[in-house]
C-alpha positions in Angstrom: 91.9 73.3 63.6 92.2 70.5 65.6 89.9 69.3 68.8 91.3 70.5 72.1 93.1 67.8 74.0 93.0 67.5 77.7 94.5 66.3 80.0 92.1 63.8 82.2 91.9 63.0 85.9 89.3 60.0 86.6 88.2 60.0 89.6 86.0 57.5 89.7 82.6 57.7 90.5 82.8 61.3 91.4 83.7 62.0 88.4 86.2 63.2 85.4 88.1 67.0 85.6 90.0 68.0 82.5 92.2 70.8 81.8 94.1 72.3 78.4 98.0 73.1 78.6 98.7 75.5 80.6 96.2 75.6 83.2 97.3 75.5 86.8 95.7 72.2 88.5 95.5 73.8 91.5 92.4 76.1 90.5 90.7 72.7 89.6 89.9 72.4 93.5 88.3 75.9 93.2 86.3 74.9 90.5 84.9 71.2 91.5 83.8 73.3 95.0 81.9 75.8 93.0 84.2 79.0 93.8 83.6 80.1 90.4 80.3 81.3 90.4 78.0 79.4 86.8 76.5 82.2 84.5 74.8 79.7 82.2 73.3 76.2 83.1 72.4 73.2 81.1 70.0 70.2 82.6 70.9 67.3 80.3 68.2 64.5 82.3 66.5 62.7 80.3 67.8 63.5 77.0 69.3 60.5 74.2 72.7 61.1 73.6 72.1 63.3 70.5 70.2 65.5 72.3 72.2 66.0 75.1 75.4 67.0 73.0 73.2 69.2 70.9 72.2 71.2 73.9 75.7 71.0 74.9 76.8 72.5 72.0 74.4 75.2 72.0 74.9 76.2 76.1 78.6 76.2 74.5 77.9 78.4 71.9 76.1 80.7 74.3 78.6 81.3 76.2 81.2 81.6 74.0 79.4 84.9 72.0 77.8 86.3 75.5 81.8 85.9 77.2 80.7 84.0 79.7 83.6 82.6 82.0 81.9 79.4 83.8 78.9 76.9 82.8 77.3 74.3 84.8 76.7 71.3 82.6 74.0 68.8 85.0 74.1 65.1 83.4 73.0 63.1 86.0 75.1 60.0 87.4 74.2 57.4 85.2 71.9 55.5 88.1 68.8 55.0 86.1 70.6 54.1 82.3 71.1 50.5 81.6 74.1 51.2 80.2 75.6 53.6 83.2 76.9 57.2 82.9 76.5 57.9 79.2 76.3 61.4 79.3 79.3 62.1 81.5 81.6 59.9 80.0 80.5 61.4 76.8 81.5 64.9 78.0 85.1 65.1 77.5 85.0 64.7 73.7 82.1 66.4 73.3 84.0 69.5 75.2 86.6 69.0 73.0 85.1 69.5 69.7 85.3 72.7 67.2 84.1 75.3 67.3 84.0 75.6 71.0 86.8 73.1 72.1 89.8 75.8 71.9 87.8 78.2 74.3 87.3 75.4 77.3 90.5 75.8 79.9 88.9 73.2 82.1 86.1 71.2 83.7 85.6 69.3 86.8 83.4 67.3 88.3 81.2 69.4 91.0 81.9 68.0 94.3 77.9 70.0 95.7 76.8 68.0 93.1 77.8 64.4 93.7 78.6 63.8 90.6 76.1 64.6 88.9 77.1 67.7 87.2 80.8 69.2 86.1 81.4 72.9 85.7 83.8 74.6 82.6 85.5 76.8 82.5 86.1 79.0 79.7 89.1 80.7 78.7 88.9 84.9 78.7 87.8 86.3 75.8 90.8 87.9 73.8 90.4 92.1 73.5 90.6 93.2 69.9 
């Protein structure tokens, strides 16, 4: 299976959103103000890049087999790395990736956080 694909919206230095096919745009505003309440969180500061997707991946991962609906991802803004935001302009791809890329619906940046953090949303799981 392939990665997900998004469609992005750059918005500068408040951040990227991101949503599959399909999803209204509309409930992005819902989600970069926080209406969707986080069950899970994930502190990336201060972790290399490696690190950072690894913990990433296992938040994702988390969520995914517990059925959570929303994660808060906190990467910081870039201020204090030479080479700027590495962590969120990493994000995208790195919520894109198997196995967990088919179950994100969308992300945005969160607006309570200045940029520093994005929330994702995860598609429902299906009923068997």
């Amino acid at each position: 299976m392939a990665a997900a694909r998004f469609t992005l919206d750059d918005r500068g230095p408040d951040g990227v959103d991101g949503w599959a096919s399909g999803f209204d745009r509309r409930e992005l505003r819902a989600l970069r103000r926080g209406a969707v309440e986080p069950e899970l969180e994930v502190d990336l500061h201060g972790l290399v890049r490696a690190d950072a997707r690894r913990a990433l991946r296992a938040l994702l991962r988390e969520a995914v087999e517990t059925g959570a609906r929303c994660v808060l991802v906190v990467h910081g803004r870039g201020n204090r790395s030479e080479a700027g935001p590495v962590l969120r302009a990493s994000l995208a791809d790195w919520l894109a990736e198997e196995p967990h890329g088919p179950r994100v619906l969308a992300f945005a940046a969160a607006a309570d956080r200045r940029g520093g953090a994005t929330y994702v949303l995860l598609r429902r799981r299906r009923r068997s």
